[in-house]
LUMFIRO-825153 format. One record per atom (N, C-alpha, C): residue number from 1; atom name; x, y, z. Coordinates in Angstrom, 1 decimal. Each point is the difference from the previous one (the first is absolute). Layout:
! residues N
(pt NUM; "CA"; (X; Y; Z))
...
END
This chain:
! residues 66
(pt 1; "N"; (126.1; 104.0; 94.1))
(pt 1; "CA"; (-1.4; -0.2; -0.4))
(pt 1; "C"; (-0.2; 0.5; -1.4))
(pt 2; "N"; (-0.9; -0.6; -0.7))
(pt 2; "CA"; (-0.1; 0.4; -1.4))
(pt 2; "C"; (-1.2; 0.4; 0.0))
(pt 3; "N"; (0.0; 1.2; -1.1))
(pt 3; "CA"; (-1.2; 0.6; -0.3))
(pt 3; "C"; (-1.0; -0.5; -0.5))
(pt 4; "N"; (-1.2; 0.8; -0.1))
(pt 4; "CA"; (-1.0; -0.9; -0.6))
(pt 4; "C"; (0.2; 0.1; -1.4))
(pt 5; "N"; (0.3; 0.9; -0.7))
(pt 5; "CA"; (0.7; 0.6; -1.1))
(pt 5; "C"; (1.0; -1.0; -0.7))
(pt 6; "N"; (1.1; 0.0; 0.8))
(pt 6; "CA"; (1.0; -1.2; -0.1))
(pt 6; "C"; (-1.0; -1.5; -0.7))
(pt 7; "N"; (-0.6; -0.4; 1.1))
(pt 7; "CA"; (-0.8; -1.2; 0.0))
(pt 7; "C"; (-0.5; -0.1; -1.3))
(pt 8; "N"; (-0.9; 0.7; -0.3))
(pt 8; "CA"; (-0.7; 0.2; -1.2))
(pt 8; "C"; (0.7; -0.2; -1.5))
(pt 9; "N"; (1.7; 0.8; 0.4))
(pt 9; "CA"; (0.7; -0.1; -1.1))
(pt 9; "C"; (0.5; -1.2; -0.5))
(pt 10; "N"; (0.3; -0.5; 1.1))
(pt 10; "CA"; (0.3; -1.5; 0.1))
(pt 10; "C"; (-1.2; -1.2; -0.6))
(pt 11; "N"; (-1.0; 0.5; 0.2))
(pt 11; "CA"; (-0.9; -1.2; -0.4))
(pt 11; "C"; (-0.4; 0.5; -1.1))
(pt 12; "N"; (0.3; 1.6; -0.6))
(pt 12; "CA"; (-0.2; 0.1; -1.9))
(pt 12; "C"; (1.5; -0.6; -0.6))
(pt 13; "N"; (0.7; 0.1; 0.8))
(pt 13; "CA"; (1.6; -0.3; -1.0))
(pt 13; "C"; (-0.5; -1.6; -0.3))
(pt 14; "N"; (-0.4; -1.2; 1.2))
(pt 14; "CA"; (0.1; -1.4; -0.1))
(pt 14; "C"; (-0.7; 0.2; -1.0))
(pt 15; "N"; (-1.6; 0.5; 0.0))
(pt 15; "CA"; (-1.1; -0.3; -0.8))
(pt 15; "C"; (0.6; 0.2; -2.1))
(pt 16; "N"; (1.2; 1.0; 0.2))
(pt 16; "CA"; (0.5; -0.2; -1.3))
(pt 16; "C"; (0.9; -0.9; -0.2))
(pt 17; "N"; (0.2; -1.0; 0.9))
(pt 17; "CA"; (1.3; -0.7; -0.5))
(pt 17; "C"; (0.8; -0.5; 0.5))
(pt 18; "N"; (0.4; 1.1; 1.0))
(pt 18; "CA"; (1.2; 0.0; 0.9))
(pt 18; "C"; (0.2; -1.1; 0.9))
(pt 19; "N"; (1.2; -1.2; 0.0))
(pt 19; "CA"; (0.4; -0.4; 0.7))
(pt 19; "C"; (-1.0; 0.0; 1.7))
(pt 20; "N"; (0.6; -0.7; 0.7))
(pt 20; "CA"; (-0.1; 0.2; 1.6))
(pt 20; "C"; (1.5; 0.1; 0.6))
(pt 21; "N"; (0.6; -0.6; -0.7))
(pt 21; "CA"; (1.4; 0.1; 0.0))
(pt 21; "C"; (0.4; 1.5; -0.2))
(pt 22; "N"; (0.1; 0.3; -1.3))
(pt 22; "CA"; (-0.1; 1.8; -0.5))
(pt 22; "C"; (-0.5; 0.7; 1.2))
(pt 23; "N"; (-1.0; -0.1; 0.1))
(pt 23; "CA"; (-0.6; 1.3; 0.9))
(pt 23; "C"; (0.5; -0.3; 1.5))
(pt 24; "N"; (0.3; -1.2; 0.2))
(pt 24; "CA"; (0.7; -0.1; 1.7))
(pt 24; "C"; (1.5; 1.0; 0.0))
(pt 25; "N"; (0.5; -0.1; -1.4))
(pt 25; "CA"; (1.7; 0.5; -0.5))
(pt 25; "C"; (-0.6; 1.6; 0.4))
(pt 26; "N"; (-0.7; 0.2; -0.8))
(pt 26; "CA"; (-0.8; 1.6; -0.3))
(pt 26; "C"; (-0.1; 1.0; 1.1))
(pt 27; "N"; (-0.8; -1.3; 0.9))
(pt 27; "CA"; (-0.9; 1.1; 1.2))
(pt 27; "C"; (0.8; -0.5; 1.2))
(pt 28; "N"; (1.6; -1.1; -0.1))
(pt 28; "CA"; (0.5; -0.2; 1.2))
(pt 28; "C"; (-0.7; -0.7; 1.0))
(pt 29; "N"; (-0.8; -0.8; -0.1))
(pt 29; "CA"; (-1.1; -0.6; 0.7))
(pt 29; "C"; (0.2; -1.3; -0.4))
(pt 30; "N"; (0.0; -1.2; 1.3))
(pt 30; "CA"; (-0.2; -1.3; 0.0))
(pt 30; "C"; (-0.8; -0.6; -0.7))
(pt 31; "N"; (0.0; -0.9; -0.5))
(pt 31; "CA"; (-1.2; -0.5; -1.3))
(pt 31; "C"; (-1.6; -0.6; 1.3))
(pt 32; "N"; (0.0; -0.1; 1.1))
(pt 32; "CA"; (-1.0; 0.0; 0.4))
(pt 32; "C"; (-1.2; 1.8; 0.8))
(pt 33; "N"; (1.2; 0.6; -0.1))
(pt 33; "CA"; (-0.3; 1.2; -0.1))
(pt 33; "C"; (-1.5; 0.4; -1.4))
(pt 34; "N"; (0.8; -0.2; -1.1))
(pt 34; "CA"; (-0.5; -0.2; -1.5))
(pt 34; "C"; (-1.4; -0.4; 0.1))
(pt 35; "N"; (0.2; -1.7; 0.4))
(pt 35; "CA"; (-1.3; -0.6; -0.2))
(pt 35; "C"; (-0.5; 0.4; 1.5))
(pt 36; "N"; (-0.2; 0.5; 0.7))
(pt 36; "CA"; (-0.6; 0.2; 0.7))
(pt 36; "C"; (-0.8; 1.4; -0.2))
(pt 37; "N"; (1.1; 1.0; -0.9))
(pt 37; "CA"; (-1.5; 0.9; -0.8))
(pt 37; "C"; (-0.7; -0.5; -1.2))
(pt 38; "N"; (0.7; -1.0; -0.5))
(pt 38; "CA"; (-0.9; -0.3; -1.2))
(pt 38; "C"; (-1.3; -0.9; 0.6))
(pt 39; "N"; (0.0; -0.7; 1.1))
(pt 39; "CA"; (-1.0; -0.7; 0.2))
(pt 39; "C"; (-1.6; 0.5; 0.0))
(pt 40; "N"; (0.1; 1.2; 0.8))
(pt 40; "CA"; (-1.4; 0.8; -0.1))
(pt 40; "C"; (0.2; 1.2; -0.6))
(pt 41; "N"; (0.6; -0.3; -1.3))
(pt 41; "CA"; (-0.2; 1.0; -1.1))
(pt 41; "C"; (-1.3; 1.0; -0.3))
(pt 42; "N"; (-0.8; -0.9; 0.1))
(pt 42; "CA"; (-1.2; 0.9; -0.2))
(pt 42; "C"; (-0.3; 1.2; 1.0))
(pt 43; "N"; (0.5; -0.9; 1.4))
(pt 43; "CA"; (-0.9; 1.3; 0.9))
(pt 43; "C"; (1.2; 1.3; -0.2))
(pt 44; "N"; (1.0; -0.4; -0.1))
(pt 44; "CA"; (1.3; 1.0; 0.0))
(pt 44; "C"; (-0.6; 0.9; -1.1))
(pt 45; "N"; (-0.3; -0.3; -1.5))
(pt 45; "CA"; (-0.2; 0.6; -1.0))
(pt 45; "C"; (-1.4; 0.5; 0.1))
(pt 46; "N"; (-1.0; -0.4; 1.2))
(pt 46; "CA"; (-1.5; 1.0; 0.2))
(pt 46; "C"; (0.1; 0.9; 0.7))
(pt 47; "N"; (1.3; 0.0; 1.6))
(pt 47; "CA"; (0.0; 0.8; 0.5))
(pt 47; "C"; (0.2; 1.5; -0.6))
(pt 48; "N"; (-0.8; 1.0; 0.5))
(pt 48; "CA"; (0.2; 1.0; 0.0))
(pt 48; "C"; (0.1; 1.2; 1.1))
(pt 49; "N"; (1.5; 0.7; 0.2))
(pt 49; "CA"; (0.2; 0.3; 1.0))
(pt 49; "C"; (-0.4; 1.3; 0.1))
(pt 50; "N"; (-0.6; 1.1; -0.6))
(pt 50; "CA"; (-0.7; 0.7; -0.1))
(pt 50; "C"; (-1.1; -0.8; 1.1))
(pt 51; "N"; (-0.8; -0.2; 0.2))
(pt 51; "CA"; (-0.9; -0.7; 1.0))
(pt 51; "C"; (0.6; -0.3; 1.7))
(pt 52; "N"; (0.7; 0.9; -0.1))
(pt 52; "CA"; (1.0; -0.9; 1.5))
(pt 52; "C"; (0.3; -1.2; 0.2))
(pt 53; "N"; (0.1; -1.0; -0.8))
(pt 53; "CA"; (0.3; -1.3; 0.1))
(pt 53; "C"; (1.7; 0.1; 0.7))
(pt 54; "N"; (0.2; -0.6; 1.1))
(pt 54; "CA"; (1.6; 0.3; 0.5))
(pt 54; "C"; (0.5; -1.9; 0.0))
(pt 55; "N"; (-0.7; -0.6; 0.1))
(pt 55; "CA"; (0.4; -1.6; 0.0))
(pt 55; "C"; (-1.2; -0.7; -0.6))
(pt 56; "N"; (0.8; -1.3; -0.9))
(pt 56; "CA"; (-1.0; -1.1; -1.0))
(pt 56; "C"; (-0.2; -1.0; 0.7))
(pt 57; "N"; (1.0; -0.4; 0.9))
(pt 57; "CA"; (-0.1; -1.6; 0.3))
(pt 57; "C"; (-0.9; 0.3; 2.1))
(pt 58; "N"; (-0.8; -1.3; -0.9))
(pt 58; "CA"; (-0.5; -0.5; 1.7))
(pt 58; "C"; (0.8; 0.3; 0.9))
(pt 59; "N"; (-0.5; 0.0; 1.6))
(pt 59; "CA"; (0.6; -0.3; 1.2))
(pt 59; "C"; (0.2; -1.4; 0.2))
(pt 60; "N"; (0.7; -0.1; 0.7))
(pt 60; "CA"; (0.0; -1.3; 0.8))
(pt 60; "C"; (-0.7; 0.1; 1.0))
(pt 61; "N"; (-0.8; -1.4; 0.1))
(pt 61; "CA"; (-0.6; -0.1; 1.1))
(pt 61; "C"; (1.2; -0.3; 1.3))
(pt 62; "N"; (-0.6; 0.7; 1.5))
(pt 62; "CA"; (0.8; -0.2; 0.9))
(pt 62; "C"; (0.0; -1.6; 0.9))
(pt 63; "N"; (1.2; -0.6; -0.3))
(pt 63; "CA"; (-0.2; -1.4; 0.9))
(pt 63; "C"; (0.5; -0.3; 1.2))
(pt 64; "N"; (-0.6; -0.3; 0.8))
(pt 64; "CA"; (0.0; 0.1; 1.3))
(pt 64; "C"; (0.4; -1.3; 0.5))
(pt 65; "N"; (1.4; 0.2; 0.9))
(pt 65; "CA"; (0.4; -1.9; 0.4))
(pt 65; "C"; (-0.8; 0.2; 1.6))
(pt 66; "N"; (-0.7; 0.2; 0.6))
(pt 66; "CA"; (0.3; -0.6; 1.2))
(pt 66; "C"; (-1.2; 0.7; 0.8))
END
């Protein structure tokens, strides 16, 4: 699991430059790994974990077959 710390570093390193390729080599991570923190960059980069924030992304709703 990567940190939120981690995360963050990752979306300052792209934002100078860096490859997606580079940083998948860097941080050992699949290139969808990557774009899947870069996607909601923002909320990654507003969180503040001082506030108890322990998870960014929605639930899934539960779907029920039957």
């Amino acid at each position: 699991m990567m940190t939120l710390e981690m995360k963050k570093e990752i979306i300052e390193t792209r934002d100078r430059g860096v490859s997606v390729t580079d940083l998948c080599r860097r941080y050992r991570q699949p290139s969808w790994t990557i774009f899947t923190i870069l996607k909601p960059k923002d909320k990654i980069l507003a969180v503040d974990p001082s506030k108890g924030m322990t998870r960014i992304t929605k639930n899934r709703p539960l779907i029920s077959y039957g």
